[in-house]
N, C-alpha and C positions, 0 to 999 in steps of 0.2 A: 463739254464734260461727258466723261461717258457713263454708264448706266447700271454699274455693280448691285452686287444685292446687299443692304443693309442688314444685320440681323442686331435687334434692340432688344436688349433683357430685361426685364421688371422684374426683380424680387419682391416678393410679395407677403406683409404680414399684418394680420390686422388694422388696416385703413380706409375701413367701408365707407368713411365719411368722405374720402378724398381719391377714389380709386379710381372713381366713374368719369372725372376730371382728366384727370391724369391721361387714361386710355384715349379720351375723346379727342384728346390736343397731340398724340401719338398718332390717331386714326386722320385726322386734319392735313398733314404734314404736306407740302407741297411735294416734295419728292414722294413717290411712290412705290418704288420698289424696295419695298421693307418687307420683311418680315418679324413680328412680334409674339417675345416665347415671355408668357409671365409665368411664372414660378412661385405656387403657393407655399408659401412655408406651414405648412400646421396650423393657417388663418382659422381662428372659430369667432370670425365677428362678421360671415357671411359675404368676406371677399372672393372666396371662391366660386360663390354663388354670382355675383354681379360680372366678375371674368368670366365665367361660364357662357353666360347670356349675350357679353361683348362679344364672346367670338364667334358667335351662331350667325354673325350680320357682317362679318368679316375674315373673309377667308386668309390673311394673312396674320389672322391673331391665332395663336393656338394659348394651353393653359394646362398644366401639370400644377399635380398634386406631390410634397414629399411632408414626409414627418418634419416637424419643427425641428431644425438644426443650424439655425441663422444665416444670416444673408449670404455669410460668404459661399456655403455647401450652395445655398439657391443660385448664386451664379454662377458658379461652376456648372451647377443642373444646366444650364442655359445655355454655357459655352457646350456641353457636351449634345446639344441638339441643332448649335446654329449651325446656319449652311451657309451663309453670306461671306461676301470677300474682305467687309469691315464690321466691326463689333462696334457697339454703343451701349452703355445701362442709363436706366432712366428709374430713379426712386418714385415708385406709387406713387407718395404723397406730393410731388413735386408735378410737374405740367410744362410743357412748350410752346412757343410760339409758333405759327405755322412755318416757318422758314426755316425752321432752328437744324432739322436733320441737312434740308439743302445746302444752306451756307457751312454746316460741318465740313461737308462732300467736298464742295467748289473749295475752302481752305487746304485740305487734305490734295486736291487734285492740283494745286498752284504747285508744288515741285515734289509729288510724291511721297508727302513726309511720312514717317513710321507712328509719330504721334502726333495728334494734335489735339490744345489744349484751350479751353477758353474760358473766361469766368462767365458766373454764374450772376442773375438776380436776387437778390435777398431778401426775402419777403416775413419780415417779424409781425407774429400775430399776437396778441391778446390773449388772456384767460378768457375771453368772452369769444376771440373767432373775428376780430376787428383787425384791419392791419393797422399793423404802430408804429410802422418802420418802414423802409425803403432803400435796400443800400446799390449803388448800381453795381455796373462790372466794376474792377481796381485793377486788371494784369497790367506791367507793363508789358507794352510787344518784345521779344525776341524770339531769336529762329538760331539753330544750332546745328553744325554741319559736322559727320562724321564722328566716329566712336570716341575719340578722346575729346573734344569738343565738347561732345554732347556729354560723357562722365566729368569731366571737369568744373561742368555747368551746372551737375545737380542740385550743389548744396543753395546753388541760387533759386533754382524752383521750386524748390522742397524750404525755404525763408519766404520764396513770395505768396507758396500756399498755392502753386501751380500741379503738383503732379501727385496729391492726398487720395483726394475723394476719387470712385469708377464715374461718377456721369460728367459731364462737359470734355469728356475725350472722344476722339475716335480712335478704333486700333484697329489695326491687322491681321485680320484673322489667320494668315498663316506665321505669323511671329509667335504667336499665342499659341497653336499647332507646335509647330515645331520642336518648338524650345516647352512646353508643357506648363505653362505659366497659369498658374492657377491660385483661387484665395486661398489661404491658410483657414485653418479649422478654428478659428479665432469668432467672439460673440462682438469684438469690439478693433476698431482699428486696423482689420485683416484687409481695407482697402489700400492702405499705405503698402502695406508688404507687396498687395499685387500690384501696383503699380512701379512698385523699386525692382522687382521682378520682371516685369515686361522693360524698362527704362534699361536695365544692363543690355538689353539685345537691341536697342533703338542705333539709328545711326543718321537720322532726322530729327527735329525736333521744331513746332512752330507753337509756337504761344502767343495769343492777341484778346484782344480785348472785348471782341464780339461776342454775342451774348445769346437770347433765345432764349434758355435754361433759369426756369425761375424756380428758384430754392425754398421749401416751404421752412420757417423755422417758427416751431409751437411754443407757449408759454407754459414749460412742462419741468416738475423736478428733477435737476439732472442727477440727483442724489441717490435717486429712485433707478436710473438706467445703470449707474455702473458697479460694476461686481465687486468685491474686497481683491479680488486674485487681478485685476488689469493689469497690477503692476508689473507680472510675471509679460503679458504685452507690450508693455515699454522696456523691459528689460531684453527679448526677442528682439524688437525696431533695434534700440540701439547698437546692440552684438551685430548686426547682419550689416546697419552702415558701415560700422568698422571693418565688416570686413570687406564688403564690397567696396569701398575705398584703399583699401590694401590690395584685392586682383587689378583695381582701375589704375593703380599708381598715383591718383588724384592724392589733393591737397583734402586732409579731413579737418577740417575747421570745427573743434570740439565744443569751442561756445556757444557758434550758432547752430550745433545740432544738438545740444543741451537746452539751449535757452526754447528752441522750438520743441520739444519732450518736454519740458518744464511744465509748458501750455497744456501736458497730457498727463502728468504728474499732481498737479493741482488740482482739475475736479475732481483726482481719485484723494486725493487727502479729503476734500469735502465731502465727496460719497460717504465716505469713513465717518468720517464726525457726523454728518445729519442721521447716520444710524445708531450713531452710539458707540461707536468702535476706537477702540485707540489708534494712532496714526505712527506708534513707535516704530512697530513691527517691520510697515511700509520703509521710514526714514534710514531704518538703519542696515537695508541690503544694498550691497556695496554697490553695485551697479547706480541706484537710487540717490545713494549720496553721491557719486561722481556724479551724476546728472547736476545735480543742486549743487555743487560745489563748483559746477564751471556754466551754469546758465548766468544769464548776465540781465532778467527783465527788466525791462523800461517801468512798469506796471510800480506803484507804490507799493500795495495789497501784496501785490506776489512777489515783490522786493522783500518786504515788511516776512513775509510769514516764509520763505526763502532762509530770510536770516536767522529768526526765531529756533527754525526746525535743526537748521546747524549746529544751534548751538544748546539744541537739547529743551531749549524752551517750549515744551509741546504743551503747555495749557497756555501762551500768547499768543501762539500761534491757532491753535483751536480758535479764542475768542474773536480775532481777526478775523479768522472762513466762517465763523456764524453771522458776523456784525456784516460780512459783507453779501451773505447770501440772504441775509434775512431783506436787506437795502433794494437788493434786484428784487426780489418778491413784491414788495411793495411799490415797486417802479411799475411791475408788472402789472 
């Protein structure tokens, strides 16, 4: 295997509790030649402070400051300082195994792939900091040769929940050069865009089921994280597969790229409702209903208030995302 330079990006916002972790399992890594750029976003809970300190005892850590402008402007910050021949991001609150950058490499280096993708562990915690959960990897394996192959293939990565999130990939730093691929200026979701962005210039693709990458997920109101306007987000996703399946000539399978938006349409209905907000506004942009009118969920709940909202019923539909959000809470 030969001996590139890795460059890893940590966006970084407010996770003083979990940061110090995070770095340690970064600084661990059996492979070595890395370099790590964190990227403060506007942290005022003293993660700048504890990054500071990390990189004084390690010369491949460095650590920038930018105004708070979300994660996506932070990895960009990152891309526009890496020097490494492969890119990698790693969320704060999340941590590695030690093997976890080598066995990316060693995948990546078995026939030069442009992406490569792995799942994640899933680690559900508690309102108290307990773990309550444990999910392991799910990918199945496949590997995808050549531009149409690999566009063809999308809508199956983008169903298995392979090609979302920036961590558990490696990429190619000069793809990402080249071609200018960068996150959208997006508070929410702007990792989907960059990876659809980088995925139109792949012309390799390997997805397996190796792991390393352990995913933190908190017992936290998600009602509280998303905006009233996300919808204007899912309405962007959706327009852009359209059309990047119209340059690919691909087959656009409008169900399963609805039904998979749906997934991103429903916690903003309930963001909505746990603030008090009416959910019409949302239901009746035309983009919005075409999502809802050709998603197909399996999910009762999101069957149940799916139907409701179609058909104008927006106070059964309300009592369902309460009756169901209130149920998790106290699961929790």
């Amino acid at each position: 295997m030969n001996n590139p330079k890795i460059s890893i990006i940590i966006p970084t916002y407010n996770v003083a509790d979990f940061l110090l972790q995070c770095l340690n399992s970064v600084a661990k890594q059996t492979y070595k030649n890395i370099e790590v750029i964190v990227i403060i976003d506007g942290a005022t809970d003293g993660s700048f402070k504890i990054a500071k300190d990390f990189c004084r005892n390690d010369d491949r850590f460095s650590v920038y400051w930018q105004d708070n402008a979300g994660s996506g402007p932070a990895r960009n910050n990152g891309l526009d300082r890496a020097t490494g021949e492969y890119i990698m991001f790693v969320d704060p609150d999340d941590w590695c195994q030690k093997d976890y950058v080598e066995n990316m490499l060693r995948l990546q280096q078995q026939e030069n792939y442009d992406l490569v993708t792995v799942s994640e562990t899933t680690i559900y915690f508690n309102k108290h900091g307990k773990i309550k959960k444990v999910r392991p990897p799910h990918f199945h394996g496949m590997r995808f040769y050549g531009k149409q192959q690999v566009h063809d293939n999308y809508l199956t990565l983008f169903e298995e929940g392979a090609i979302q999130a920036p961590h558990c990939r490696i990429y190619k730093a000069n793809i990402i050069k080249k071609n200018n691929v960068r996150f959208p200026d997006l508070r929410r979701s702007q990792d989907i865009v960059f990876n659809y962005r980088y995925y139109n210039f792949a012309e390799s693709v390997l997805v397996t089921n190796n792991s390393g990458y352990m995913y933190r997920v908190l017992s936290k109101e998600r009602a509280k994280r998303i905006k009233p306007d996300y919808y204007k987000t899912i309405k962007l996703i959706y327009n852009d597969l359209n059309l990047l399946h119209e340059e690919w000539h691909s087959t656009f399978d409008k169900n399963i790229v609805c039904t998979i938006l749906y997934g991103m349409v429903y916690p903003l209905f309930e963001s909505n409702i746990m603030r008090g907000n009416d959910i019409k506004y949302i239901a009746m942009d035309t983009t919005i209903r075409e999502i809802l009118e050709n998603s197909r969920p399996t999910k009762q709940h999101l069957s149940m208030v799916r139907k409701f909202v179609l058909q104008g019923h927006y106070g059964l539909a309300t009592i369902i995302i309460k009756m169901v959000f209130f149920l998790k809470m106290i699961i929790q």
